[in-house]
C-alpha positions in Angstrom: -31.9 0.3 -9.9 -33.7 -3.1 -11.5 -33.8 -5.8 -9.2 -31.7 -9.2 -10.6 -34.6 -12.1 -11.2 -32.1 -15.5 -11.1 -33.2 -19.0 -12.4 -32.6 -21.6 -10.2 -29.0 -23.0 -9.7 -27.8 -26.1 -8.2 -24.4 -24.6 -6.5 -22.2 -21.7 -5.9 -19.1 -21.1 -3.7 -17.4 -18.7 -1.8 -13.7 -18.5 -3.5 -10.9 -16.9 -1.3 -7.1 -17.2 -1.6 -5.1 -17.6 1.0 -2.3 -15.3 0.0 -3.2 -12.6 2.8 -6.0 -11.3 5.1 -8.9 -11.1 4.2 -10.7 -7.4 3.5 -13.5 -5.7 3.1 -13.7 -6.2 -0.2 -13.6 -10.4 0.4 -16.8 -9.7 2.4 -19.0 -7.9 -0.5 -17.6 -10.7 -2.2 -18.9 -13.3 0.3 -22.4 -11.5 0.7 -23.1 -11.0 -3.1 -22.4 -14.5 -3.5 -25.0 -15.6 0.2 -27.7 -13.7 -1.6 -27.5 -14.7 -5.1 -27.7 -17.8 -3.9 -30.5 -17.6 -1.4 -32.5 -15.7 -4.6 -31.5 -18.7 -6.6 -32.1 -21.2 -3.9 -28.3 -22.6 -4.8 -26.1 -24.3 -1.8 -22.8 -22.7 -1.3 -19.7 -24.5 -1.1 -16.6 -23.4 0.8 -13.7 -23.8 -1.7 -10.1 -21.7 -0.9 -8.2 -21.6 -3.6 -4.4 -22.6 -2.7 -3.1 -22.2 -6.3 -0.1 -19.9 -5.5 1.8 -22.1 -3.8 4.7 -19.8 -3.1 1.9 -17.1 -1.2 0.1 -19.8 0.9 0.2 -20.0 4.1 -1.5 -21.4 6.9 -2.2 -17.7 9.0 -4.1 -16.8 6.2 -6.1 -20.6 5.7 -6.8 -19.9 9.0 -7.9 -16.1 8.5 -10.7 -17.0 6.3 -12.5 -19.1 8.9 -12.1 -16.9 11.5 -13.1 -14.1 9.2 -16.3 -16.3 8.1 -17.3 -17.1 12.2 -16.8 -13.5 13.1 -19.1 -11.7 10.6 -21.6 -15.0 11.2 -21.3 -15.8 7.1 -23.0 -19.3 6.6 -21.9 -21.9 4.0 -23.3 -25.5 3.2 -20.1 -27.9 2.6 -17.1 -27.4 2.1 -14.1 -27.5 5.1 -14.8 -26.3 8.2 -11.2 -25.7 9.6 -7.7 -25.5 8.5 -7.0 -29.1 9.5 -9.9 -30.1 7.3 -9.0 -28.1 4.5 -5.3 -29.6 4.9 -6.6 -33.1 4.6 -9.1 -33.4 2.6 -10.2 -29.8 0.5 -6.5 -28.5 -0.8 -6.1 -28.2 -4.5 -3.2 -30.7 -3.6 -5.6 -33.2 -3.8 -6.5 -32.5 -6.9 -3.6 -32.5 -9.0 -4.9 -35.2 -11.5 -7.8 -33.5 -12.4 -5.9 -30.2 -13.5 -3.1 -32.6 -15.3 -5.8 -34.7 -17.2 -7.2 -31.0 -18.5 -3.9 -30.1 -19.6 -3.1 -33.5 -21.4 -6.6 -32.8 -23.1 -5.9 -29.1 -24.0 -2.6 -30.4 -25.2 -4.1 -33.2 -27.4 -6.3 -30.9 -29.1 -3.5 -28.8 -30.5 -4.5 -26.1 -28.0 -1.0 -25.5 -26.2 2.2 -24.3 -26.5 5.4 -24.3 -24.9 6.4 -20.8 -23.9 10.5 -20.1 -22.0 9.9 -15.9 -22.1 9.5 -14.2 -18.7 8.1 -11.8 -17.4 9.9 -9.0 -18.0 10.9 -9.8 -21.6 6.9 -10.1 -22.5 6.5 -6.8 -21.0 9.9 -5.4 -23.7 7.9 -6.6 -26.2 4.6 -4.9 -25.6 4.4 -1.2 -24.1 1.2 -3.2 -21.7 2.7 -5.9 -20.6 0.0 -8.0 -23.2 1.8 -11.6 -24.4 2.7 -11.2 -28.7 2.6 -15.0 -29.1 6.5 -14.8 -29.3 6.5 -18.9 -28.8 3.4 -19.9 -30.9 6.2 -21.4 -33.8 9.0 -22.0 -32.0 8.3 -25.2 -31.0 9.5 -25.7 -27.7 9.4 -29.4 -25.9 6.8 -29.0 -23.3 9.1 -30.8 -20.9 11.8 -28.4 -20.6 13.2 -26.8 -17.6 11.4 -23.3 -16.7 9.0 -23.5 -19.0 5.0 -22.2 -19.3 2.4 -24.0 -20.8 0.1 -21.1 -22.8 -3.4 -21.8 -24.6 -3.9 -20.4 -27.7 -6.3 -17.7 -26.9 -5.6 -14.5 -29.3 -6.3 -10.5 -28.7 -10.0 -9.8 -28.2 -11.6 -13.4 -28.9 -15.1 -13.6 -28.8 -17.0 -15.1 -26.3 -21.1 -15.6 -25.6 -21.2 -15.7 -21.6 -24.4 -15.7 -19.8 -25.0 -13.2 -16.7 -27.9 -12.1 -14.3 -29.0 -9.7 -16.8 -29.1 -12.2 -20.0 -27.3 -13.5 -22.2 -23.7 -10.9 -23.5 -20.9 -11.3 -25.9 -17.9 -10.3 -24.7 -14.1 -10.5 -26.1 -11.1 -11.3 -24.2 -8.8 -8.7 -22.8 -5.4 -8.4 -24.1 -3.8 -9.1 -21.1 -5.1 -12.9 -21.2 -3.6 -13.2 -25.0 -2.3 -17.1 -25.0 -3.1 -17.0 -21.3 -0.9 -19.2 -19.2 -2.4 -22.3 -18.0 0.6 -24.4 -16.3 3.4 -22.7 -15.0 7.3 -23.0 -14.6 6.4 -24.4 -11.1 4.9 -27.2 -12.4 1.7 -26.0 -11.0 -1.8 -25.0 -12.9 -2.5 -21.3 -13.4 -5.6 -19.8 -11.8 -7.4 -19.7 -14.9 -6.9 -23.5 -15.6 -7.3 -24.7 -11.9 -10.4 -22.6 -11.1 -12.4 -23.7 -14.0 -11.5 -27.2 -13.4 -12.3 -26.8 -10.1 -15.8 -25.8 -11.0 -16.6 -28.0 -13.5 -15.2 -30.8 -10.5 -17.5 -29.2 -7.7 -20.5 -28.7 -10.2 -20.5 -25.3 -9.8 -23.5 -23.3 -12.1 -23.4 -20.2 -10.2 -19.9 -18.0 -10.2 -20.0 -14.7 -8.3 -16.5 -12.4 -9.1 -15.9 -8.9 -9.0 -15.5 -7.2 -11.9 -11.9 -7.2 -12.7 -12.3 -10.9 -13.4 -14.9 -10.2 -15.8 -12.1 -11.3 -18.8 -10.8 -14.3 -17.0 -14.6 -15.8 -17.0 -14.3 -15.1 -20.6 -10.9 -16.8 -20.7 -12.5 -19.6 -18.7 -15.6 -20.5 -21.0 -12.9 -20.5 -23.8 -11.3 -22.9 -21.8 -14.0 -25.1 -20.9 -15.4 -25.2 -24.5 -12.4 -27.7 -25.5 -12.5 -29.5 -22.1 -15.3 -32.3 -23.7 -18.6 -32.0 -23.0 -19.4 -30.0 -20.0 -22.1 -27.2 -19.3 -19.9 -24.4 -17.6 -20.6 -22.5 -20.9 -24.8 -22.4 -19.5 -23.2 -21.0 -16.0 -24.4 -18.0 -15.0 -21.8 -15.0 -14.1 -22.2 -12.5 -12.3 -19.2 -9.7 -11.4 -20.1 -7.3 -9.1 -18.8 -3.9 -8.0 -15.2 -3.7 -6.1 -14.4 -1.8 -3.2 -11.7 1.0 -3.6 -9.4 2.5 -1.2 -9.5 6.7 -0.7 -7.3 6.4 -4.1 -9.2 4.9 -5.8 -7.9 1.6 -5.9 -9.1 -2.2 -6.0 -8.4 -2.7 -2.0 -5.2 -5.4 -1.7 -4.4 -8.0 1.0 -1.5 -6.3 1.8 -3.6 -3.3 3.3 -3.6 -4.1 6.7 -6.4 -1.4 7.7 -9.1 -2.9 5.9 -8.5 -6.0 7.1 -11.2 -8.1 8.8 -8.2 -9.2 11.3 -7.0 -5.6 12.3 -11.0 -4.3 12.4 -11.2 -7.4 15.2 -8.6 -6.8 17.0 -8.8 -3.3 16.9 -12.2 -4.1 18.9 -14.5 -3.8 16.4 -18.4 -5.8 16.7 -19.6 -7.3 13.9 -22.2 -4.7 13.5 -19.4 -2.8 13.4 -17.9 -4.3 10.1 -21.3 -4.3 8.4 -21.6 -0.7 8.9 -18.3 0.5 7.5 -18.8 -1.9 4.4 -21.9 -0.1 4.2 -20.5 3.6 4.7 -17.8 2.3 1.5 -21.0 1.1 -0.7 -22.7 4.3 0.2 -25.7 2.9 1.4 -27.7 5.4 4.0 -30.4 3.0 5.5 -29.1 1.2 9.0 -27.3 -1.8 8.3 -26.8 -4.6 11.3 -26.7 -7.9 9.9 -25.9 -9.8 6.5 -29.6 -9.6 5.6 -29.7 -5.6 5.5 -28.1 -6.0 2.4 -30.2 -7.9 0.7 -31.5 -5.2 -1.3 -27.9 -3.8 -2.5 -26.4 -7.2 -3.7 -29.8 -8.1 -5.2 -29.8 -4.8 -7.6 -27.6 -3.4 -10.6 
């Protein structure tokens, strides 16, 4: 394996949401992004994301935390505990930043009104991929049940820079005319995280790999957000850790979860290791640092 080499970079974060315990998989996360960061000599900030309202809640705010004091996983700012978070860290309080991205999106010509759901995009296309069905219908924005989509069409190409260089990419067709403020009122991830970082001056964003199209989708984003220098952030998306099927482990699996491991008894050490056993790494492993060498190759 080649070792990453990584300019220097102001700040990264640590980017759970709170829409069920966390996993194993939250923890390579969390330790890809500590030692990027220490190679980079970047601060890490703390920021939950609280997008999906309707999944939030307050055992799992609290989850992340604990999950972060257990396993000993340090951070610079950011809140320290659910209270905090409540008062003074929630996207909540940053509703005005994601509305004065959407008015700018939507003065450039770059939106569209969009009533289909879910099910009738997915009649449409055997994948499930959005046709553009709304592009010319000319819907008012301010209707009831209604998404706001960016123009953002099959496979658009993208320049995004990454530990290994400079790549091109081009969008997935799942993100075609990607939603970006939703029936709810509320922004989409892809709107509200890339605000977010452009708020928090983020120029390090750590992600696993199945988000390597929505940091495409993002820069696109960003480009016609004014001047701003997300486009010079560096990505990096690392690997993700499957189940016995094969599968992208999910909040909803109890028995990887840092909570269950804890109260099932299990040390810290204890954790590390069976991360470890997962990544198929055969040297000991104890402490965050023993894994220096694995998050810092490709």
């Amino acid at each position: 394996m080649i070792t990453v080499t990584l300019d220097k970079h102001h700040l990264t974060r640590y980017a759970p949401t709170p829409s069920g315990f966390l996993h194993l998989g939250n923890v390579f996360s969390f330790l890809n992004t500590y030692h990027l960061a220490k190679a980079s000599e970047a601060k890490i900030l703390l920021r939950i994301d609280d997008y999906d309202q309707e999944r939030v809640k307050k055992k799992y705010i609290q989850d992340i935390f604990d999950t972060l004091d257990f396993l000993e996983i340090p951070f610079d700012s950011g809140p320290k505990t659910l209270k905090e978070f409540e008062s003074k860290y929630s996207s909540k309080h940053r509703k005005v930043n994601y509305t004065k991205a959407l008015e700018i999106l939507k003065s450039k010509n770059m939106l569209f009104a969009c009533d289909c759901s879910r099910k009738k995009v997915e009649r449409m296309h055997p994948k499930g991929f959005y046709t553009g069905y709304c592009q010319k219908r000319n819907l008012d924005f301010n209707l009831p049940e209604i998404n706001w989509r960016t123009k953002l069409p099959f496979h658009h190409p993208v320049q995004i820079k990454t530990t290994d260089g400079w790549e091109s990419g081009k969008t997935p067709g799942i993100l075609n005319d990607i939603i970006v403020k939703k029936k709810d009122g509320l922004p989409s991830y892809q709107l509200a995280s890339v605000v977010d970082d452009l708020t928090f001056g983020i120029d390090l964003i750590v992600r696993g790999k199945d988000l390597w199209g929505s940091s495409l989708a993002q820069i696109h984003i960003a480009r016609h957000l004014g001047i701003n220098d997300f486009g010079q952030s560096t990505f990096h998306h690392h690997q993700l850790i499957k189940n016995t099927q094969n599968r992208k482990l999910s909040k909803s699996a109890g028995d990887t979860s840092i909570q269950f491991l804890r109260k099932s008894g299990k040390k810290k050490t204890d954790v590390f290791r069976l991360l470890a056993d997962q990544l198929g790494i055969k040297q000991p492993i104890e402490s965050i640092e023993d894994f220096s060498n694995y998050c810092l190759q490709k």
